[in-house]
C-alpha positions as CSV (number, residue, x, y, z in Angstrom):
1,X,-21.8,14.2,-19.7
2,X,-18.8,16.4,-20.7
3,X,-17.2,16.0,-17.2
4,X,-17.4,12.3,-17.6
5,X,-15.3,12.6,-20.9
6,X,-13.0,15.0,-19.5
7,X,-12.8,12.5,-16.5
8,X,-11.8,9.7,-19.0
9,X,-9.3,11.5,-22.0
10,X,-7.7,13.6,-19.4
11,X,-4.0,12.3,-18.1
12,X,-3.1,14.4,-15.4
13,X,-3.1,12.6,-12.0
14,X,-1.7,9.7,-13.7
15,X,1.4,9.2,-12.5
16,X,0.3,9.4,-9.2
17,X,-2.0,7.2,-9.6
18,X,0.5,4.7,-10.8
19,X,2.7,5.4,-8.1
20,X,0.0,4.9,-5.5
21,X,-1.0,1.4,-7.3
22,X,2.4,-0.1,-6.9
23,X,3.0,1.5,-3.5
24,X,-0.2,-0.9,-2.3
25,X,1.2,-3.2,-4.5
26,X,4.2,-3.5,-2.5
27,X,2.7,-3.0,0.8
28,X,1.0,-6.3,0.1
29,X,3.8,-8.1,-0.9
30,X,5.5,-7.1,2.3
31,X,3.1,-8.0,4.6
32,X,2.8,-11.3,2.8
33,X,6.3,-12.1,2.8
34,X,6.6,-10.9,6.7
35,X,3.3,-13.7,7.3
36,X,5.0,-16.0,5.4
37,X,8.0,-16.1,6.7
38,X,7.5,-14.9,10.3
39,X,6.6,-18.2,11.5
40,X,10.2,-19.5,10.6
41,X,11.7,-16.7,12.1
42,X,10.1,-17.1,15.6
43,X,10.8,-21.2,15.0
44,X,14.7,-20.6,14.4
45,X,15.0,-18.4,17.6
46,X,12.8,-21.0,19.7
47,X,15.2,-23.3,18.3
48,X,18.5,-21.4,18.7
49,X,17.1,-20.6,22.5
50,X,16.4,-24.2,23.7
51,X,20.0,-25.6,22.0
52,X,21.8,-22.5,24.0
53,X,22.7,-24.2,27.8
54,X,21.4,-22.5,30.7
């Protein structure tokens, strides 16, 4: 029981912690933007590639 109280007033690992919670954070939001906005990407070089004359 005393390691679980140690385990819950003790800060150290904290920051690291944090650091590895907005890393995934951001690793998220990357690979939603890339979903997101890969689709227009491969549409505005189909696009660009039919309008260019052989």
């Amino acid at each position: 029981m005393k390691l679980l109280a140690k385990l819950v007033t003790e800060n150290n690992g904290q920051g690291l912690t944090e650091y590895g919670l907005v890393l995934g954070l951001l690793a998220v939001a990357a690979a939603g933007a890339l979903l997101l906005a890969g689709q227009r990407v491969v549409q505005l070089y189909t696009d660009s590639n039919t309008a260019i004359p052989d």
